[in-house]
C-alpha positions as a Markdown table, in Angstrom:
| # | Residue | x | y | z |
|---|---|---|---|---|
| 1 | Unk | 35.9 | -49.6 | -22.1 |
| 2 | Unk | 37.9 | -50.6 | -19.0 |
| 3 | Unk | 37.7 | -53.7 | -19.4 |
| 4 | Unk | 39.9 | -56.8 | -17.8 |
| 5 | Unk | 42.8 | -57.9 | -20.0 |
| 6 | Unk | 41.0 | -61.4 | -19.9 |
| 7 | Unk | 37.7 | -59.3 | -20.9 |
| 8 | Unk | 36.3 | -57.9 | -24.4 |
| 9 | Unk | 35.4 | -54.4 | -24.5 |
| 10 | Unk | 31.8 | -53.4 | -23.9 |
| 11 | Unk | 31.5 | -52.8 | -27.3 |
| 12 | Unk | 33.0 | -55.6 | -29.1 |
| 13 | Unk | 30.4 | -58.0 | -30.2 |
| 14 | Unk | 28.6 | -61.1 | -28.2 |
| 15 | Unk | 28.1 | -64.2 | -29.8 |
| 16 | Unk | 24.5 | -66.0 | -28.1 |
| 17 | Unk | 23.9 | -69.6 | -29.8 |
| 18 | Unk | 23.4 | -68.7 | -33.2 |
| 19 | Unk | 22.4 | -64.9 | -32.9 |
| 20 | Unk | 25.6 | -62.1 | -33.3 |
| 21 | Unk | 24.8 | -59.1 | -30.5 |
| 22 | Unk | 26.5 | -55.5 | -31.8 |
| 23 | Unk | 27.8 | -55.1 | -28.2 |
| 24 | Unk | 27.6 | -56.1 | -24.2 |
| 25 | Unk | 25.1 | -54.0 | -22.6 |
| 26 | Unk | 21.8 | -55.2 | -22.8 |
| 27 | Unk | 18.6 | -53.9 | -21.4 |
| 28 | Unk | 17.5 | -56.5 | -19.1 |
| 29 | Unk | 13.6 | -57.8 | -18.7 |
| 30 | Unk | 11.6 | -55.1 | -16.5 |
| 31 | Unk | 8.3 | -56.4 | -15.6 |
| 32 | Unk | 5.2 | -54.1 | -16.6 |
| 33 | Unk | 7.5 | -52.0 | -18.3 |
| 34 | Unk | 9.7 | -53.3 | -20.9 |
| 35 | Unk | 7.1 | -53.2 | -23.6 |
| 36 | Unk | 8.3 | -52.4 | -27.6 |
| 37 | Unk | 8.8 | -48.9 | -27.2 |
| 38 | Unk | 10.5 | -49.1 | -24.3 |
| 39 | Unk | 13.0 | -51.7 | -26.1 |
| 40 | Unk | 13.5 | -49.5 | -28.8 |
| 41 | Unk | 14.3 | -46.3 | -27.0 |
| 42 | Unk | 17.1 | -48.6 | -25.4 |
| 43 | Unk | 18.0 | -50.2 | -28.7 |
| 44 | Unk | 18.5 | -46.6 | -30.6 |
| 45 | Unk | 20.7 | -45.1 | -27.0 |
| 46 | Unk | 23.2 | -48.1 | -28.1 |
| 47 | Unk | 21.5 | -51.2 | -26.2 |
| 48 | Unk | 23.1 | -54.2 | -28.3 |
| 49 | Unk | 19.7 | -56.1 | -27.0 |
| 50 | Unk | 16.5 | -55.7 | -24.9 |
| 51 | Unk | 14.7 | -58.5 | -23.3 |
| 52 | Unk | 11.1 | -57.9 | -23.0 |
| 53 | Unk | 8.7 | -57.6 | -20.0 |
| 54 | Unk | 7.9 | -60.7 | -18.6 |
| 55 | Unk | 5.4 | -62.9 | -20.3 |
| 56 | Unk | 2.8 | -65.5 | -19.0 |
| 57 | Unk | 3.5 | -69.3 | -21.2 |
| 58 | Unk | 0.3 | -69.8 | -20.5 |
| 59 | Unk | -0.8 | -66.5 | -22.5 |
| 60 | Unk | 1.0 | -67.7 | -25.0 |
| 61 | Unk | -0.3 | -71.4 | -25.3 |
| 62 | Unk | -3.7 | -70.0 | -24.9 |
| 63 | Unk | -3.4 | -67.6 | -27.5 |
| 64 | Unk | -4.8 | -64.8 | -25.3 |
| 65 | Unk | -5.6 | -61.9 | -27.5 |
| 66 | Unk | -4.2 | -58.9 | -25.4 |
| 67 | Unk | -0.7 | -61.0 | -24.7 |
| 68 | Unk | -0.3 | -61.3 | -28.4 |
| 69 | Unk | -1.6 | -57.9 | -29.7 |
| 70 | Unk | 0.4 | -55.8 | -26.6 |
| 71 | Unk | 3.6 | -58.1 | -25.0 |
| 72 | Unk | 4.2 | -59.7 | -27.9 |
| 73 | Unk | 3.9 | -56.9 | -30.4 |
| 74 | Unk | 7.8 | -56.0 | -31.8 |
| 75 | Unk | 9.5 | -53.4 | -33.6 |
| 76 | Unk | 11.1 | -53.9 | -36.9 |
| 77 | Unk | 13.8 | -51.9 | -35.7 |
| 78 | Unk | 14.1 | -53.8 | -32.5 |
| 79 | Unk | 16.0 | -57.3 | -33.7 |
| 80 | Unk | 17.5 | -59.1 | -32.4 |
| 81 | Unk | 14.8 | -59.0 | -29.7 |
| 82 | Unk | 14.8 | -61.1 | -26.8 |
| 83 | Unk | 11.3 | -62.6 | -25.4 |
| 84 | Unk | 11.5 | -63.5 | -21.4 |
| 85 | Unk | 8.6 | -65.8 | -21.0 |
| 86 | Unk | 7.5 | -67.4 | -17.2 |
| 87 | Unk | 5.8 | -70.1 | -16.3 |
| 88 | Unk | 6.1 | -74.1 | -14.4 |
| 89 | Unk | 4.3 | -76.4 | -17.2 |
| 90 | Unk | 7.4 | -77.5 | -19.6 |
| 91 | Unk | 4.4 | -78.3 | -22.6 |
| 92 | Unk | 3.4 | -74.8 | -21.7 |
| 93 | Unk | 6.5 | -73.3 | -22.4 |
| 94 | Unk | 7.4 | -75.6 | -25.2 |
| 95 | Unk | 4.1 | -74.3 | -26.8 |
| 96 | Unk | 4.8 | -70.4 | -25.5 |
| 97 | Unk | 8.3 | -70.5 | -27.2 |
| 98 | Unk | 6.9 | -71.7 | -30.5 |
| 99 | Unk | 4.4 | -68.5 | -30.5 |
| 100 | Unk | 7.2 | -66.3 | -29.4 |
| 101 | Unk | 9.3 | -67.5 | -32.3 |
| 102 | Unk | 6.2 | -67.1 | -34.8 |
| 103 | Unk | 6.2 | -63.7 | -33.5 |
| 104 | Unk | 9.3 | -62.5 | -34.2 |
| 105 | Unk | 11.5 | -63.2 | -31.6 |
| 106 | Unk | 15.0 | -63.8 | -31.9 |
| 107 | Unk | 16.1 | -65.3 | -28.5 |
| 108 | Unk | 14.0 | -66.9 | -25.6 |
| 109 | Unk | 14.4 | -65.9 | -22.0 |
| 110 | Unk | 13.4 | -68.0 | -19.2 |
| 111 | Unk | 12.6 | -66.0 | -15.9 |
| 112 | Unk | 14.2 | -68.0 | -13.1 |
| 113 | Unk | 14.4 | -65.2 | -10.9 |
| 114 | Unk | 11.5 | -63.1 | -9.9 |
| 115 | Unk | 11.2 | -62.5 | -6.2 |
| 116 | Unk | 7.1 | -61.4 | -6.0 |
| 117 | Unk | 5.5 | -63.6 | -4.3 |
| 118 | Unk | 2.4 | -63.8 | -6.7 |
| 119 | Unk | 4.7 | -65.4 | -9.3 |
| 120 | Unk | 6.4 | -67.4 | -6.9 |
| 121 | Unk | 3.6 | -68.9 | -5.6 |
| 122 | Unk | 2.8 | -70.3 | -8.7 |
| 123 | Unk | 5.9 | -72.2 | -8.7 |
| 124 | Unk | 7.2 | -70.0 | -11.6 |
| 125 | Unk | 10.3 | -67.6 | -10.7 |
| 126 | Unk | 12.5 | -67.8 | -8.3 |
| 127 | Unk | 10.5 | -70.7 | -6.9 |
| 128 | Unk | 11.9 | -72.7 | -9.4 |
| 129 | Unk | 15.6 | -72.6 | -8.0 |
| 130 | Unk | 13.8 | -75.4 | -5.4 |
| 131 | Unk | 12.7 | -77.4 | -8.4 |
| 132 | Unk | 15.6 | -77.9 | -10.4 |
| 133 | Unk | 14.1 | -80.7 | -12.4 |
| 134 | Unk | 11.1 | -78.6 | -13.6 |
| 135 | Unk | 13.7 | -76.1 | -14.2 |
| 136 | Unk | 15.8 | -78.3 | -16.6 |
| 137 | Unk | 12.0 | -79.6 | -18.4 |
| 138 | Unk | 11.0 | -75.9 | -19.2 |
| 139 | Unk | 14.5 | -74.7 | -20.7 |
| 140 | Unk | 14.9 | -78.0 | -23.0 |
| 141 | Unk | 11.0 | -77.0 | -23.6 |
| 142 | Unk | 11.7 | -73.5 | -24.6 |
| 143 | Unk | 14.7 | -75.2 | -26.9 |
| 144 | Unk | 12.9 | -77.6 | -28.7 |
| 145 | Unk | 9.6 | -75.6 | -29.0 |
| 146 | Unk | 11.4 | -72.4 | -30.4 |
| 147 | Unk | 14.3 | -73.8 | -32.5 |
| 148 | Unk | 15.6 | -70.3 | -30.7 |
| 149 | Unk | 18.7 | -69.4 | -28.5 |
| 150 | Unk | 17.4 | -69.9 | -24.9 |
| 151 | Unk | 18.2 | -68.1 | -22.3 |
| 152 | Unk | 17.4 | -68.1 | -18.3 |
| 153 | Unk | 18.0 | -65.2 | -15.5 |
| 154 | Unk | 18.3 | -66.2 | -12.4 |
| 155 | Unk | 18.8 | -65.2 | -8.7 |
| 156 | Unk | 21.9 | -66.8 | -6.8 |
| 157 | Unk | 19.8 | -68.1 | -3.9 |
| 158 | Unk | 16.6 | -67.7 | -2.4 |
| 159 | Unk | 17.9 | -67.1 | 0.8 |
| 160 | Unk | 20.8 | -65.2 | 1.5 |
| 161 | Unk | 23.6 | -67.8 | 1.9 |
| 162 | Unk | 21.8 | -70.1 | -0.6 |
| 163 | Unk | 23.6 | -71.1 | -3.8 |
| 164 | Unk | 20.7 | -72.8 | -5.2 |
| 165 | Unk | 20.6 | -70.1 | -8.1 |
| 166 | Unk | 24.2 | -70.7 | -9.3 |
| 167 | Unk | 23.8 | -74.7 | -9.3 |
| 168 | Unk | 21.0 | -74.5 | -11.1 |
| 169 | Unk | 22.6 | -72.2 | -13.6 |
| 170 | Unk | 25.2 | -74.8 | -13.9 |
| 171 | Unk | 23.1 | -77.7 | -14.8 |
| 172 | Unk | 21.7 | -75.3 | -17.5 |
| 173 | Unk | 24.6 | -75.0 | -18.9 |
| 174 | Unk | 25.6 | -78.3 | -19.0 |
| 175 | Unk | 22.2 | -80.5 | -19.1 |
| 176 | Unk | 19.6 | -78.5 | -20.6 |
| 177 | Unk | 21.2 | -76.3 | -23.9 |
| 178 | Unk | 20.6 | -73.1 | -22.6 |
| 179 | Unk | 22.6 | -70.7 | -24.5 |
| 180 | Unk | 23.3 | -67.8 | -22.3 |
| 181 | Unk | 22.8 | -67.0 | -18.3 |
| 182 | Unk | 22.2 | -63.9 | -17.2 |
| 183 | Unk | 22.7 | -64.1 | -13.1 |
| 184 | Unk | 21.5 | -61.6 | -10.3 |
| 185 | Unk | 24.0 | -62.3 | -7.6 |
| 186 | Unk | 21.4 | -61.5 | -4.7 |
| 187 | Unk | 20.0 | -63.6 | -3.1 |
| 188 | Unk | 15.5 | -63.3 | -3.9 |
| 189 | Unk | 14.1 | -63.2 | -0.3 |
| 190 | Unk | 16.5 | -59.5 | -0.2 |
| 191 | Unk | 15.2 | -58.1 | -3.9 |
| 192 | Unk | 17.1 | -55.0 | -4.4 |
| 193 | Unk | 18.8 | -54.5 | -0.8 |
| 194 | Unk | 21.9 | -55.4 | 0.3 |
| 195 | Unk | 25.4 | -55.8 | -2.4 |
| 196 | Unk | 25.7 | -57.7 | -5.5 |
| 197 | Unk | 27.5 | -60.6 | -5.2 |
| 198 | Unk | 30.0 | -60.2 | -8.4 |
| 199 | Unk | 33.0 | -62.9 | -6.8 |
| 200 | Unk | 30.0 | -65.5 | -7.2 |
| 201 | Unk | 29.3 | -64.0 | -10.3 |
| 202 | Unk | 32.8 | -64.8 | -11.6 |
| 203 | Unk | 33.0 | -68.2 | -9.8 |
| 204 | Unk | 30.0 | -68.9 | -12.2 |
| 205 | Unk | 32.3 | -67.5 | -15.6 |
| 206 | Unk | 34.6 | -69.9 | -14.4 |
| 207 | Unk | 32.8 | -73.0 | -14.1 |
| 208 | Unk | 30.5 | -72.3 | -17.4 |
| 209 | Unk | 31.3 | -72.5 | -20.9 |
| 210 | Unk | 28.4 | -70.2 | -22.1 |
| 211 | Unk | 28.1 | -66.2 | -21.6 |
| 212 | Unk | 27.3 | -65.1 | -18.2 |
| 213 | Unk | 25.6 | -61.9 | -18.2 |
| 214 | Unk | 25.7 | -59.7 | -15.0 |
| 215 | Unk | 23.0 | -58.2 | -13.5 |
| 216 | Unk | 22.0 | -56.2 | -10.3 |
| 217 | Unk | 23.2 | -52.7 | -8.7 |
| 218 | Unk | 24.2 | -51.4 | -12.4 |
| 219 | Unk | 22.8 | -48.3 | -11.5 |
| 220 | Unk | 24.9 | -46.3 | -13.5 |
| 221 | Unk | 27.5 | -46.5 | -15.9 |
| 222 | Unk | 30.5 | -46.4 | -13.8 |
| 223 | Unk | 28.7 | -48.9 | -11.8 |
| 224 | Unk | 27.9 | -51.5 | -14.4 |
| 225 | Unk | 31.7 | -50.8 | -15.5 |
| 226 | Unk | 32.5 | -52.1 | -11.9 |
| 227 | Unk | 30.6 | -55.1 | -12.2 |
| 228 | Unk | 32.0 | -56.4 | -15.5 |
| 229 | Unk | 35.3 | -56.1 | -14.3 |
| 230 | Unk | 34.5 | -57.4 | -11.1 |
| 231 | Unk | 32.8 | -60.1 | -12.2 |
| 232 | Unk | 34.8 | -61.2 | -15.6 |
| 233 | Unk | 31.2 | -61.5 | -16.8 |
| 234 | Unk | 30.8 | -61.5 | -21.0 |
| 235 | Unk | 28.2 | -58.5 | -20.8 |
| 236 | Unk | 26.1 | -56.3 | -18.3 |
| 237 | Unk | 22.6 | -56.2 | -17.8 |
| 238 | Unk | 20.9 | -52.8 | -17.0 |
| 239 | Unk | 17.8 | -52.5 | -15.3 |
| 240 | Unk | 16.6 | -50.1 | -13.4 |
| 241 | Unk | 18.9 | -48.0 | -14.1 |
| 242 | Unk | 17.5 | -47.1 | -17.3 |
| 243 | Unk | 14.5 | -46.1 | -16.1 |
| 244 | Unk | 14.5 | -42.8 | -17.0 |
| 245 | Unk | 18.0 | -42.5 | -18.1 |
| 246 | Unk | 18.2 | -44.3 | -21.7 |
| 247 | Unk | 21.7 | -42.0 | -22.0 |
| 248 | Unk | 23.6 | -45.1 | -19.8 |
| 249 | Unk | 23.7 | -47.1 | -22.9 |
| 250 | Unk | 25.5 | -44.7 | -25.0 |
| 251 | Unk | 27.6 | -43.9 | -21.8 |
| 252 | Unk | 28.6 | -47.7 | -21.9 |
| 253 | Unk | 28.8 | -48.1 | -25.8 |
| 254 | Unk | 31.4 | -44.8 | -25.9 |
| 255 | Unk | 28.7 | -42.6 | -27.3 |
| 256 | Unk | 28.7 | -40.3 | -24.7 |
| 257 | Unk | 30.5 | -38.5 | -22.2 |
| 258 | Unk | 28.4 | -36.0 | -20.3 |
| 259 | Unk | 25.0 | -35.5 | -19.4 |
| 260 | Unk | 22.0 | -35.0 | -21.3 |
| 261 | Unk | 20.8 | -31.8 | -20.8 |
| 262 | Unk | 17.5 | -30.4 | -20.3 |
| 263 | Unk | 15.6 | -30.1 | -23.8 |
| 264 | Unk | 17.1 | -33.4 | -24.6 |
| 265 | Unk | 15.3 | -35.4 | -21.4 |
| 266 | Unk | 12.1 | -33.4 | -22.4 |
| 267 | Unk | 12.2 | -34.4 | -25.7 |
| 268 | Unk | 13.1 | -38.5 | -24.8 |
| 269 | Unk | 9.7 | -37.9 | -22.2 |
| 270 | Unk | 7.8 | -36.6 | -25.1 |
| 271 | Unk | 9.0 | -39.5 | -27.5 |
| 272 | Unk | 8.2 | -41.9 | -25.1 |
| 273 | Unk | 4.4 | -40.3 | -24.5 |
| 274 | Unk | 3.6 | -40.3 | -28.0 |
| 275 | Unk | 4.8 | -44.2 | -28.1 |
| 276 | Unk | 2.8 | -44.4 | -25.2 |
| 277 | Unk | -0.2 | -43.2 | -26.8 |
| 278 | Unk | 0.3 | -45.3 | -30.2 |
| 279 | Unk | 1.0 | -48.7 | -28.1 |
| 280 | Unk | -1.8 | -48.4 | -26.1 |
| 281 | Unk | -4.3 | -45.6 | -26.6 |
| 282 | Unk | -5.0 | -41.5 | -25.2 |
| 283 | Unk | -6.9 | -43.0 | -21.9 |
| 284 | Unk | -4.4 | -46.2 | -21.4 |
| 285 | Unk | -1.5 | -44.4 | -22.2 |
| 286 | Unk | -2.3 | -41.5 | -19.6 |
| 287 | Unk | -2.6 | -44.1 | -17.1 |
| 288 | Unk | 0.5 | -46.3 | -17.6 |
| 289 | Unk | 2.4 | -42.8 | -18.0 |
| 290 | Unk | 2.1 | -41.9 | -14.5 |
| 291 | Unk | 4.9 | -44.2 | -13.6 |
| 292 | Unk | 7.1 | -43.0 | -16.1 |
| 293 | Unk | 7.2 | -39.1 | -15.4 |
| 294 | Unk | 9.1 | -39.4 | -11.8 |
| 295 | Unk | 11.4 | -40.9 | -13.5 |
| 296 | Unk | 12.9 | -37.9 | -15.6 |
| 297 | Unk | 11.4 | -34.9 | -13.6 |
| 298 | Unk | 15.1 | -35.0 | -11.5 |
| 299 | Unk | 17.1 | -34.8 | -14.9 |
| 300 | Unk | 14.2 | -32.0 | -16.3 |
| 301 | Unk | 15.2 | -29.9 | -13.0 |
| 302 | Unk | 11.0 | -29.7 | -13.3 |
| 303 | Unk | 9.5 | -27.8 | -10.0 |
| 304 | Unk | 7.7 | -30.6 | -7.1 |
| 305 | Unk | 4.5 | -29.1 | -8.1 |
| 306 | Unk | 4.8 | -30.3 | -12.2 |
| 307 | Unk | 6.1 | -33.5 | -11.1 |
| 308 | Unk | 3.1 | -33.7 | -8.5 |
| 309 | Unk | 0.5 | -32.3 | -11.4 |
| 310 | Unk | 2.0 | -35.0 | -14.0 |
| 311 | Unk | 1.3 | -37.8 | -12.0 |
| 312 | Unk | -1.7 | -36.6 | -10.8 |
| 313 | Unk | -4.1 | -36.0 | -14.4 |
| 314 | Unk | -4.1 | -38.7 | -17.0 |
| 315 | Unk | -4.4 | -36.0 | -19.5 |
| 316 | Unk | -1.8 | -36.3 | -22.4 |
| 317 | Unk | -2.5 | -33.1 | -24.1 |
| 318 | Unk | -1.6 | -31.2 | -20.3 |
| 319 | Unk | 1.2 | -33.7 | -20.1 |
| 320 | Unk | 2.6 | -32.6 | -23.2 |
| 321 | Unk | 1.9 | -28.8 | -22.7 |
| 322 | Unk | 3.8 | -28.7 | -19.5 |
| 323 | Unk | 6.8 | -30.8 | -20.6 |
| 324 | Unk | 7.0 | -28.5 | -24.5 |
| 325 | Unk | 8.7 | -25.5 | -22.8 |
| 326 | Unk | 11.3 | -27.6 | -22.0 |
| 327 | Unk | 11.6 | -29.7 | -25.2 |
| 328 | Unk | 13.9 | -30.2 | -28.2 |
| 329 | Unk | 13.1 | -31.6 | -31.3 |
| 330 | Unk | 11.2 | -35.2 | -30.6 |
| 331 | Unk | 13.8 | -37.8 | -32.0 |
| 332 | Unk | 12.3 | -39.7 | -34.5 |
| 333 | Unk | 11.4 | -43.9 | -34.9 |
């Protein structure tokens, strides 16, 4: 898998504390959207693990009903299954990481790295890369509340210039038993804009003991090849660059080689709607939809105006009808 002499292949399997990962491409946490379904359409394209949406400790410790019943809801077929929690209360998150262990969950991600401002604000997110202490407190939280693997993902810096993020990660390694780090090598005041950092990511591989998982500009296969070799990370994390495109996992796994054509994105969009509609309802799901279609109309070769019209009605049983001319047999669960 073009991988470093010093490097596994994509493919070969990742050890993470106690939990045995099939391969090195995992689905990293995308926030509003990495529900179960979501998850599993990565995990049956060859993901070797998803990370869930992000998800409030405090939902958890409260025992809010729609947390539990919708973000914490998991597939049998989705294990091992990683839960990303947030937060800046370490009995919280101790608490949280009991529930998301109850649940099902076979790893614990701690979200060090979210740039939006009404997350940082709370002092949860990137925010926390200026709070190392409370940092340290809500992984050895997460460790001895779950009895789980813990992970974090973090940013390199909040500013550009700023290594806060890969000290931080460093101290987690070696203070607070966190079991994997998956690192973002930009820098969160920038978000998505400027390049990876991957020589920082590999400075970081050398100075830690546990896995070090890459993330940012994997936009596509070749480019998420670049990055682990780049990088000498242990895996890649792909973001939004599934969004629409599931296919990169089997790209990176060796399960495919080419394209997916036409009927086979129209019948992955109608998979994914009638998941849609199961997770969350007919009216729900034709809401929450809307963001979705955009992101396969390109690969559909679909005309501006059925793009336009999909994003415009709520309506599944017109979703569906417009998208069935170009459809293949739906895969099944």
């Amino acid at each position: 898998m073009n991988a470093t002499p010093e490097q596994p292949a994509l493919t070969d399997p990742l050890r993470i504390g106690n939990v045995e990962i099939p391969n090195r491409v995992l689905l990293a946490p995308l926030a509003g959207i990495g529900n179960w379904f979501v998850r599993l359409q990565a995990k049956r394209h060859g993901a070797g693990l998803a990370v869930s949406e992000m998800v409030s400790s405090f939902g958890l410790h409260h025992r809010n009903e729609r947390t539990l019943r919708e973000l914490m809801r998991i597939h049998p077929d989705e294990h091992p299954v990683s839960v990303q929690l947030f937060g800046h209360d370490a009995e919280v998150m101790r608490s949280a990481a009991a529930v998301a262990a109850k649940a099902g969950a076979d790893l614990i991600d701690i979200n060090m790295g979210c740039p939006v401002r009404k997350v940082r604000k709370t002092g949860a997110g990137a925010e926390l890369l200026r709070d190392p202490e409370l940092a340290l407190a809500l992984a050895r939280g997460a460790v001895e509340g779950s009895g789980l693997p813990v992970t974090v993902k973090l940013r390199s810096g909040i500013e550009v210039g700023d290594r806060s993020g890969f000290e931080l990660a460093v101290r987690l390694a070696e203070e607070a038993g966190v079991a994997a780090v998956g690192f973002h090598p930009r820098a969160a005041t920038i978000g998505h804009k400027g390049s990876p950092d991957y020589a920082l990511t590999r400075e970081l591989v050398e100075r830690i003991e546990v896995p070090v998982i890459v993330s940012g500009g994997l936009k596509s296969a070749e480019a998420a090849r670049r990055a682990y070799e780049e990088s000498g990370a242990a895996g890649v994390m792909i973001a939004r660059g599934s969004l629409g495109n599931p296919w990169v996992f089997e790209e990176l796994t060796g399960r495919r080689s080419s394209p997916p054509d036409r009927d086979e994105v129209a019948a992955e969009l109608l998979w994914v709607i009638d998941r849609a509609e199961e997770h969350l309802g007919t009216e729900r799901a034709g809401r929450y939809l809307r963001k979705f279609y955009p992101w396969y109309m390109e690969s559909l070769g679909a005309p501006a105006e059925l793009a336009e019209e999909l994003q415009r009605h709520a309506d599944l049983p017109r979703a569906r009808s417009l998208i069935v001319n170009l459809a293949a047999p739906v895969p099944s669960l």
